[in-house]
C-alpha positions in Angstrom: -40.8 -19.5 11.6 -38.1 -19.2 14.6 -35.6 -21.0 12.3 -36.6 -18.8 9.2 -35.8 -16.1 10.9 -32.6 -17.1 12.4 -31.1 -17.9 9.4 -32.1 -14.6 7.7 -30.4 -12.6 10.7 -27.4 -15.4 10.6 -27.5 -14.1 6.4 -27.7 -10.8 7.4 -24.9 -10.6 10.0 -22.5 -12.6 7.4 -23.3 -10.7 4.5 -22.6 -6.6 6.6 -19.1 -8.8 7.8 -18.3 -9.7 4.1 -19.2 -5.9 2.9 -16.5 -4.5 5.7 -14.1 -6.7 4.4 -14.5 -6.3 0.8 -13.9 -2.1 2.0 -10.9 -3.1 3.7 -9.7 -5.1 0.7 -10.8 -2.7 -2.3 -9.0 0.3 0.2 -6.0 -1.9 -0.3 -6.2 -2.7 -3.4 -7.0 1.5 -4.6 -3.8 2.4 -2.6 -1.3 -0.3 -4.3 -2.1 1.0 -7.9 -2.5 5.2 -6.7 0.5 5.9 -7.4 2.5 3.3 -9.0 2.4 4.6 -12.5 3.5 8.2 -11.4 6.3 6.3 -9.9 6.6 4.2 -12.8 6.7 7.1 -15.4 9.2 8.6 -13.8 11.8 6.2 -13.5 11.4 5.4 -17.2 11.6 8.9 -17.8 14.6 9.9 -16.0 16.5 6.9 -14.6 16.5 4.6 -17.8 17.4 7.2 -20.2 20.5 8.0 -17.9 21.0 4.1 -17.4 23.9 2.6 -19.0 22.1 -0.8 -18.4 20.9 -2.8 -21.2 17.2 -2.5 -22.2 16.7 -6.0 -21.1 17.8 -5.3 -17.8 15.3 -2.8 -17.2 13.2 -4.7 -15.0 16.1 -4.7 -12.4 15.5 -0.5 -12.0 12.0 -0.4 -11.3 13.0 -3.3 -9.1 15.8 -1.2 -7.4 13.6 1.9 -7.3 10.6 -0.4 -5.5 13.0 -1.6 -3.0 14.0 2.1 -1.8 10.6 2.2 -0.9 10.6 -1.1 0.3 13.2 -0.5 2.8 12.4 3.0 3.6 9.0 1.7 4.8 9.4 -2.0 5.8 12.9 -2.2 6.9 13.6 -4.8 4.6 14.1 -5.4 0.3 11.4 -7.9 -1.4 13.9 -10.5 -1.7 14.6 -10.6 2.0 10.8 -10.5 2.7 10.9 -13.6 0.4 13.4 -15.7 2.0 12.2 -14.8 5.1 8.3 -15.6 4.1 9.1 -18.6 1.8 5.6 -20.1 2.7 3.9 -17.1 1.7 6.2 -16.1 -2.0 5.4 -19.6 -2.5 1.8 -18.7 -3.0 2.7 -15.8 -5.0 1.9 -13.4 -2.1 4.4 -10.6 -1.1 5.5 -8.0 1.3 2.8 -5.5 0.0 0.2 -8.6 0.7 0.4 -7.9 4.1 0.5 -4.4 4.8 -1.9 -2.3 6.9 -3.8 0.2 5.7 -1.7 2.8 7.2 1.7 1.3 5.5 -0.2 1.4 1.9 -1.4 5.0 2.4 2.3 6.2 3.3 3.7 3.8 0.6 1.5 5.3 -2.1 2.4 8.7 -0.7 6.4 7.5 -0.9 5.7 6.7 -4.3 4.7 9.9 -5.5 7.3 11.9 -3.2 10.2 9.4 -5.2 8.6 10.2 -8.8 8.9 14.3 -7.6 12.7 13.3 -6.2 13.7 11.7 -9.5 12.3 14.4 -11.4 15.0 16.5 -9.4 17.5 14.5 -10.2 18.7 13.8 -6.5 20.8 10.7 -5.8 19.6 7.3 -4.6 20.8 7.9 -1.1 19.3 12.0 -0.8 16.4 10.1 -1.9 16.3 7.1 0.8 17.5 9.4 3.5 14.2 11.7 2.5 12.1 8.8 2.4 12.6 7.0 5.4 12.4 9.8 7.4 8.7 10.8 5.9 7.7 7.3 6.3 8.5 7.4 9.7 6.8 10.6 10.3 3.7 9.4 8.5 3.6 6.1 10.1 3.9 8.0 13.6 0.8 10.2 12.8 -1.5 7.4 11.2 -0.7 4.7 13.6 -2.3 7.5 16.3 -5.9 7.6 14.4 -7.4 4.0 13.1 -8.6 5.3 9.7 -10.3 2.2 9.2 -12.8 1.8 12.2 -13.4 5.6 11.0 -14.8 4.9 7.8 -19.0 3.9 7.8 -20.5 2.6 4.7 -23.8 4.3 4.2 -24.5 2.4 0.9 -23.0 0.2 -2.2 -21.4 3.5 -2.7 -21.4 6.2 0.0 -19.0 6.0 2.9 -18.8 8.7 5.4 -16.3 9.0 8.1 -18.1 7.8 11.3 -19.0 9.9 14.5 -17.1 9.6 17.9 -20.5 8.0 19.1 -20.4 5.4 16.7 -17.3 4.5 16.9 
């Protein structure tokens, strides 16, 4: 009975682990697509009209574009965090793989600040210059609160942001 029991709690215990990581992981995954077709639209809206690239070159604007954000969060373009991570691009993983919570929320907010820039037709470097300075101002205030360890799942689909005393 002792060992029935064990391994229920041992089941138990494993199983509430495995829920707070699929939260952590579904949070991530939410806040890498929020934004990214706002961001999206507008490039293809106003950048590659403008573009006197080829339409098979497309690709490298939105890559350009992501990189702004890249660099005006991260400090670095995808292709440096590549060579610099070869291990992990070798397993198809990338820069946005392992970001914190915090650095998704202010990425997906970049995004949508970018899409309202290019809508105003500002210049790449307005727009970097803007960027990286609300990124660092968002970073600063998130990295002060750990949204995540605020968060309590009540249910499969209720979450509720904890009290101090449960904290």
């Amino acid at each position: 009975m002792f060992k029935l029991m064990l391994l229920k709690e041992f089941q138990r215990l494993k199983e509430e682990e495995s829920n707070r990581y699929n939260l952590e992981w579904n949070i991530k995954r939410l806040l890498t697509k929020t934004n990214y077709s706002i961001h999206t639209d507008a490039i293809k809206e106003h950048i590659i009209p403008i573009s006197n690239r080829s339409t098979g070159n497309q690709w490298l604007i939105y890559a350009e574009e992501a990189d702004i954000l890249n660099v005006a969060l991260f400090g670095c373009t995808a292709k440096e965090w590549r060579s610099s991570n070869e291990n992990h691009s070798k397993k198809g993983l990338n820069l946005r793989d392992f970001a914190s919570i915090n650095e998704l929320v202010v990425l997906s907010n970049i995004e949508n600040i970018n899409a309202l820039l290019i809508e105003k037709t500002m210049s790449k470097d307005v727009r970097f210059k803007e960027l990286e300075r609300i990124a660092s101002k968002q970073m600063k205030l998130l990295n002060d609160e750990n949204m995540i360890k605020s968060i309590k799942k009540e249910d499969d689909q209720t979450y509720i942001k904890a009290s101090k005393k449960e904290k």
